[in-house]
PyMOL Python script that loads the backbone (N, CA, C, O; Angstrom):
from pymol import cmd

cmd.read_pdbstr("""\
ATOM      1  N   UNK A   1       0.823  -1.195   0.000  1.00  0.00           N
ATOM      2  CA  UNK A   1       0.000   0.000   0.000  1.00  0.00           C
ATOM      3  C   UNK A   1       0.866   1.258   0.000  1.00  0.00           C
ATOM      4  O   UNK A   1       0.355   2.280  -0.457  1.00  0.00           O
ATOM      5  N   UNK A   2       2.098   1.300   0.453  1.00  0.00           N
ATOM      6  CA  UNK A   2       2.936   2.722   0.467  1.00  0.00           C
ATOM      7  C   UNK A   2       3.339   2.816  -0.703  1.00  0.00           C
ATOM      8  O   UNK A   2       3.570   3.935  -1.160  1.00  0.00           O
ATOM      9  N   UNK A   3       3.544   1.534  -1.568  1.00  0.00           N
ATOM     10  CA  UNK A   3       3.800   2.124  -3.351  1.00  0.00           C
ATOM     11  C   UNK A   3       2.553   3.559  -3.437  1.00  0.00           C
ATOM     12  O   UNK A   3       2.933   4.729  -3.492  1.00  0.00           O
ATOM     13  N   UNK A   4       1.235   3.196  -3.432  1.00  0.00           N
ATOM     14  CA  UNK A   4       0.457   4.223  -3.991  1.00  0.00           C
ATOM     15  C   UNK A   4       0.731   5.476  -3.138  1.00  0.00           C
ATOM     16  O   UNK A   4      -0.199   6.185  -3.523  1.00  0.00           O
ATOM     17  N   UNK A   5       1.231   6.027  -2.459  1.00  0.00           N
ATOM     18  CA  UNK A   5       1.272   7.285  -2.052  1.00  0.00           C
ATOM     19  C   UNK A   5       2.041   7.779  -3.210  1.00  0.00           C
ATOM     20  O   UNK A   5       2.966   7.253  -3.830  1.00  0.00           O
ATOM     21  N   UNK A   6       1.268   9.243  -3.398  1.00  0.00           N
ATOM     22  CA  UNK A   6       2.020   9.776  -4.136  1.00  0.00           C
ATOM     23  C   UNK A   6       3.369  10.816  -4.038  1.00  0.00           C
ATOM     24  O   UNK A   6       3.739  11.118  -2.903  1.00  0.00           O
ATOM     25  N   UNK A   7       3.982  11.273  -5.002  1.00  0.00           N
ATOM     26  CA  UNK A   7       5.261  12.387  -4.725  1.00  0.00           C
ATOM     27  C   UNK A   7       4.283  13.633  -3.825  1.00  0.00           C
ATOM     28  O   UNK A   7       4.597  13.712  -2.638  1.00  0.00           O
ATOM     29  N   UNK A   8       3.264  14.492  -4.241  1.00  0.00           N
ATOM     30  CA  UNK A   8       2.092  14.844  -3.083  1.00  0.00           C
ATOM     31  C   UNK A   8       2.041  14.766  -2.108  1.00  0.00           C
ATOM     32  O   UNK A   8       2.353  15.701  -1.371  1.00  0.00           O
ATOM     33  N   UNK A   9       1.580  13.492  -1.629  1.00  0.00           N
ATOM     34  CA  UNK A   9       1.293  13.330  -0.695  1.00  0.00           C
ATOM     35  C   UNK A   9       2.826  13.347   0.688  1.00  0.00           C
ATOM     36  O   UNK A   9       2.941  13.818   1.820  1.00  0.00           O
ATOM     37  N   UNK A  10       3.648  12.630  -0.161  1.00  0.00           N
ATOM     38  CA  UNK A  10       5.046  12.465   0.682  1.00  0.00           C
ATOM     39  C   UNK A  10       5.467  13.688   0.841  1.00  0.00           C
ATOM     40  O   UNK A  10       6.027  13.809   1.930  1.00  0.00           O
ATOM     41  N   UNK A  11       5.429  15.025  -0.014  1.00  0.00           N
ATOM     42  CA  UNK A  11       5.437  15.994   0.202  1.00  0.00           C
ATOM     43  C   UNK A  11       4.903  17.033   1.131  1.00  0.00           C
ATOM     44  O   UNK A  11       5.580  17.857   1.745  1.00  0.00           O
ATOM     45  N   UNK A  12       3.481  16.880   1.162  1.00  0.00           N
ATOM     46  CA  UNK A  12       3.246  17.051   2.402  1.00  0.00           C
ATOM     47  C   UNK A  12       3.210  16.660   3.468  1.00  0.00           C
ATOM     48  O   UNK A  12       2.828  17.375   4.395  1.00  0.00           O
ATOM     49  N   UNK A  13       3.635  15.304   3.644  1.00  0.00           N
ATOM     50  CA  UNK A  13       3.821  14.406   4.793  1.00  0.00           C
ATOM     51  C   UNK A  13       5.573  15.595   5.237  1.00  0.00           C
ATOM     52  O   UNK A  13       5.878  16.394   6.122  1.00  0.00           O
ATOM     53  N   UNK A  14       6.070  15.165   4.320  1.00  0.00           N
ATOM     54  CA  UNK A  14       7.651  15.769   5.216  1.00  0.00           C
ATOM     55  C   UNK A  14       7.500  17.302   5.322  1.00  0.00           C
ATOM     56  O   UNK A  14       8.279  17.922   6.047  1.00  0.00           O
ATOM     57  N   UNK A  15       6.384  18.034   4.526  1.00  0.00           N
ATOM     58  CA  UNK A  15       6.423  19.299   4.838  1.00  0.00           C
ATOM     59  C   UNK A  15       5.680  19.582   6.310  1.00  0.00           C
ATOM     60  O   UNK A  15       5.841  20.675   6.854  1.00  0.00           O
ATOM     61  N   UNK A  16       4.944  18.650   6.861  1.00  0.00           N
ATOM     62  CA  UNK A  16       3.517  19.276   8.167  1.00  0.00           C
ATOM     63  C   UNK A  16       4.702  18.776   9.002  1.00  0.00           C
ATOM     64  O   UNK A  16       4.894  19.543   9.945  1.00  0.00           O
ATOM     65  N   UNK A  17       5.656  17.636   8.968  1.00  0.00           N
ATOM     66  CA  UNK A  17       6.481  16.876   9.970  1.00  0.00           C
ATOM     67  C   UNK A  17       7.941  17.791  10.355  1.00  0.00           C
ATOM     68  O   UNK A  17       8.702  17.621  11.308  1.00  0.00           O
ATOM     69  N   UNK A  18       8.017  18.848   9.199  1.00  0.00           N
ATOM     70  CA  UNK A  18       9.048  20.092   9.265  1.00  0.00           C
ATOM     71  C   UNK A  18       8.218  20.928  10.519  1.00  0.00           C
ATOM     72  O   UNK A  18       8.559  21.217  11.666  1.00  0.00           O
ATOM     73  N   UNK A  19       6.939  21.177   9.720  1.00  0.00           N
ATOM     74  CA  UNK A  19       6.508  22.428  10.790  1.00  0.00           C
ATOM     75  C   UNK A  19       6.491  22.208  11.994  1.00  0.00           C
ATOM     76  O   UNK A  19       6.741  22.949  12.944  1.00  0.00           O
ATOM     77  N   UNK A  20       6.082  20.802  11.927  1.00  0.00           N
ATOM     78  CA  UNK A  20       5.850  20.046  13.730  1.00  0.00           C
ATOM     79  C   UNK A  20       7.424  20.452  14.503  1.00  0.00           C
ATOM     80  O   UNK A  20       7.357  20.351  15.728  1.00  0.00           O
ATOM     81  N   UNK A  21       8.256  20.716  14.181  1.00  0.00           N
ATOM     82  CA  UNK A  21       9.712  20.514  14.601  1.00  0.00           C
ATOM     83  C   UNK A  21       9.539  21.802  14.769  1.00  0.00           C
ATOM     84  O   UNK A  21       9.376  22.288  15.888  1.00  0.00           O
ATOM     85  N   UNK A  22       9.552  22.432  13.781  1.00  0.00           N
ATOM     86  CA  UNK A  22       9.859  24.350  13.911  1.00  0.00           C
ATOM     87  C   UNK A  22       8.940  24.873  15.243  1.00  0.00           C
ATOM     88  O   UNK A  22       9.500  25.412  16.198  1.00  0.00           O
ATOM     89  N   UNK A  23       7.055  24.594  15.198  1.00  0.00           N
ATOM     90  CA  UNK A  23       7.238  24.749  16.441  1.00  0.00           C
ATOM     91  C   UNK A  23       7.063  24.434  17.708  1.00  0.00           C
ATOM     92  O   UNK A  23       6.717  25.135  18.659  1.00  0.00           O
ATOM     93  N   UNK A  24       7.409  22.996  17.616  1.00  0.00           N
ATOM     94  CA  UNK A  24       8.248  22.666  19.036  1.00  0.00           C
ATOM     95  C   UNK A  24       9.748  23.588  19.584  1.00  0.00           C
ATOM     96  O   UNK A  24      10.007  23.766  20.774  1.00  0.00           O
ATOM     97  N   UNK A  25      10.413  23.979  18.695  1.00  0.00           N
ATOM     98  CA  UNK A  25      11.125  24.811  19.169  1.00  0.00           C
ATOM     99  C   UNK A  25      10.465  26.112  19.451  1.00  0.00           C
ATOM    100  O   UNK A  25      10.350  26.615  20.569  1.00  0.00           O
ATOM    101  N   UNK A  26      10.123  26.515  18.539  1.00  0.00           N
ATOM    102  CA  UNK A  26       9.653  27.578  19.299  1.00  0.00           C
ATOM    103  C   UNK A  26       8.947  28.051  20.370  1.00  0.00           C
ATOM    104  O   UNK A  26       9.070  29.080  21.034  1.00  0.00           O
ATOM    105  N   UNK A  27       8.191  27.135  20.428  1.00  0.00           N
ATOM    106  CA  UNK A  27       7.565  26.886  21.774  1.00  0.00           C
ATOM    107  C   UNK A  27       8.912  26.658  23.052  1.00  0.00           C
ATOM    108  O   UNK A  27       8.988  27.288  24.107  1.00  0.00           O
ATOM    109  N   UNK A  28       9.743  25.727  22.633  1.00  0.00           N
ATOM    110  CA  UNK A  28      10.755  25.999  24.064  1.00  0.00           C
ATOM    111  C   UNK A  28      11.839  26.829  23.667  1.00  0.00           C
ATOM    112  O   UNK A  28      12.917  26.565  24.197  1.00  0.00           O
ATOM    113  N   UNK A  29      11.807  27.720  22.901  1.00  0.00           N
ATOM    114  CA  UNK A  29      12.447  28.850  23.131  1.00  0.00           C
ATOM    115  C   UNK A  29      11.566  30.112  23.914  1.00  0.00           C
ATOM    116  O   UNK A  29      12.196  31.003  24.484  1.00  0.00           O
ATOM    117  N   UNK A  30      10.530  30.115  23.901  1.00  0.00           N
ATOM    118  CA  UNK A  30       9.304  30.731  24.584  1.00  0.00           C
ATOM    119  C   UNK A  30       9.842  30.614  26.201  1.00  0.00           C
ATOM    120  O   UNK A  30      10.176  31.520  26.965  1.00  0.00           O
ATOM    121  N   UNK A  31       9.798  29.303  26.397  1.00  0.00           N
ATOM    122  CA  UNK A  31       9.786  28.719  27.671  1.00  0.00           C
ATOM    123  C   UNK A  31      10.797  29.458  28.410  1.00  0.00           C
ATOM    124  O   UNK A  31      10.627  30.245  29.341  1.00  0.00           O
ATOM    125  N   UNK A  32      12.325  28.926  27.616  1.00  0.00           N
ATOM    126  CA  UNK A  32      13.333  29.039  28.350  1.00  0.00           C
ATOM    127  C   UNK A  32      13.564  30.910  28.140  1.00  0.00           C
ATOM    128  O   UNK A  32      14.372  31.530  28.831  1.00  0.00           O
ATOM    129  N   UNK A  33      13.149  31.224  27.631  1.00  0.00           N
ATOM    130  CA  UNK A  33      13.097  32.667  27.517  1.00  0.00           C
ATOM    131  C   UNK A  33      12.499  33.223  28.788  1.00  0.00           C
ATOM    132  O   UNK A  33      13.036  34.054  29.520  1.00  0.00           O
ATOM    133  N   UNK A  34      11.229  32.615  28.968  1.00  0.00           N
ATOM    134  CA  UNK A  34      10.309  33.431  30.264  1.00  0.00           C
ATOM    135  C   UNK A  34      11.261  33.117  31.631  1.00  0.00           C
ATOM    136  O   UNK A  34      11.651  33.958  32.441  1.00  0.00           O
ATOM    137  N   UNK A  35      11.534  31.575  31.650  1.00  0.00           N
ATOM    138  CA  UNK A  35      12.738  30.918  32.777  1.00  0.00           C
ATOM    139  C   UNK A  35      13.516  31.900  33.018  1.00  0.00           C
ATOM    140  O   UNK A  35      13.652  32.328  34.164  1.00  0.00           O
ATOM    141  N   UNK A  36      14.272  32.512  31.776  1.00  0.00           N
ATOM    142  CA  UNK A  36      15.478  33.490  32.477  1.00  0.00           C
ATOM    143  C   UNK A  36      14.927  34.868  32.589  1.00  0.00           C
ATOM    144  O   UNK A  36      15.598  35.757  33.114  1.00  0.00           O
ATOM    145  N   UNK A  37      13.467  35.134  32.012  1.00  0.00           N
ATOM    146  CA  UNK A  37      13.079  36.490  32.559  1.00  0.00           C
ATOM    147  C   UNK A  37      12.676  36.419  33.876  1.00  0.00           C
ATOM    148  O   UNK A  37      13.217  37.284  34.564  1.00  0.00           O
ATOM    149  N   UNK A  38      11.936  35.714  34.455  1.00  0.00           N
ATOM    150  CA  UNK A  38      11.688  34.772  36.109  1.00  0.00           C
ATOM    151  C   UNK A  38      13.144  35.312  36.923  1.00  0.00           C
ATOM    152  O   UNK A  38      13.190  36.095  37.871  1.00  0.00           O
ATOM    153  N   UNK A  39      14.144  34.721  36.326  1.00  0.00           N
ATOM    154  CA  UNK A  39      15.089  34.770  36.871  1.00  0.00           C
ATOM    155  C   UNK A  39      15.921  35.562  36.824  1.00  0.00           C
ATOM    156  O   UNK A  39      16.811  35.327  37.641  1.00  0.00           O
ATOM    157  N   UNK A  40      16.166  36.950  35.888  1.00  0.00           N
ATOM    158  CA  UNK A  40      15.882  38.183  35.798  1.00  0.00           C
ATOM    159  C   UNK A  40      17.817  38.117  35.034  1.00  0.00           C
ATOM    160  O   UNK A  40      18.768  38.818  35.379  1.00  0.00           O
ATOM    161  N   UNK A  41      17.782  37.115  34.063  1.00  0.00           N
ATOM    162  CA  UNK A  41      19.018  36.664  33.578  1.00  0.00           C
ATOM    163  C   UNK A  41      18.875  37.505  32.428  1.00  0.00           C
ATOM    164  O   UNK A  41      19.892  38.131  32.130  1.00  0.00           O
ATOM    165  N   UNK A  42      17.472  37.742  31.428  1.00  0.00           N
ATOM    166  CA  UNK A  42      17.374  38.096  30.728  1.00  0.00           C
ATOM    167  C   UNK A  42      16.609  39.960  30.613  1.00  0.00           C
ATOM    168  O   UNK A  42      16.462  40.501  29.517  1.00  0.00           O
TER     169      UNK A  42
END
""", "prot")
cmd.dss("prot")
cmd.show_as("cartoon", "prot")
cmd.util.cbc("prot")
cmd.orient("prot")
């Protein structure tokens, strides 16, 4: 069944699985950002 996926579809499969990454970081750059404003580092 993974023969029929298409160039499409794999395309957007690795493109939504990019964004998922981008923002998870950003999200803990958020984090550790507020951490050192808390802590008055930043």
């Amino acid at each position: 069944m993974d023969s029929h996926i298409n160039l499409g579809t794999k395309f957007l499969n690795g493109f939504l699985s990019l964004m998922i990454v981008v923002l998870v970081l950003i999200l803990a750059a958020v984090v550790v950002t507020l951490l050192l404003a808390v802590l008055g580092i930043v």
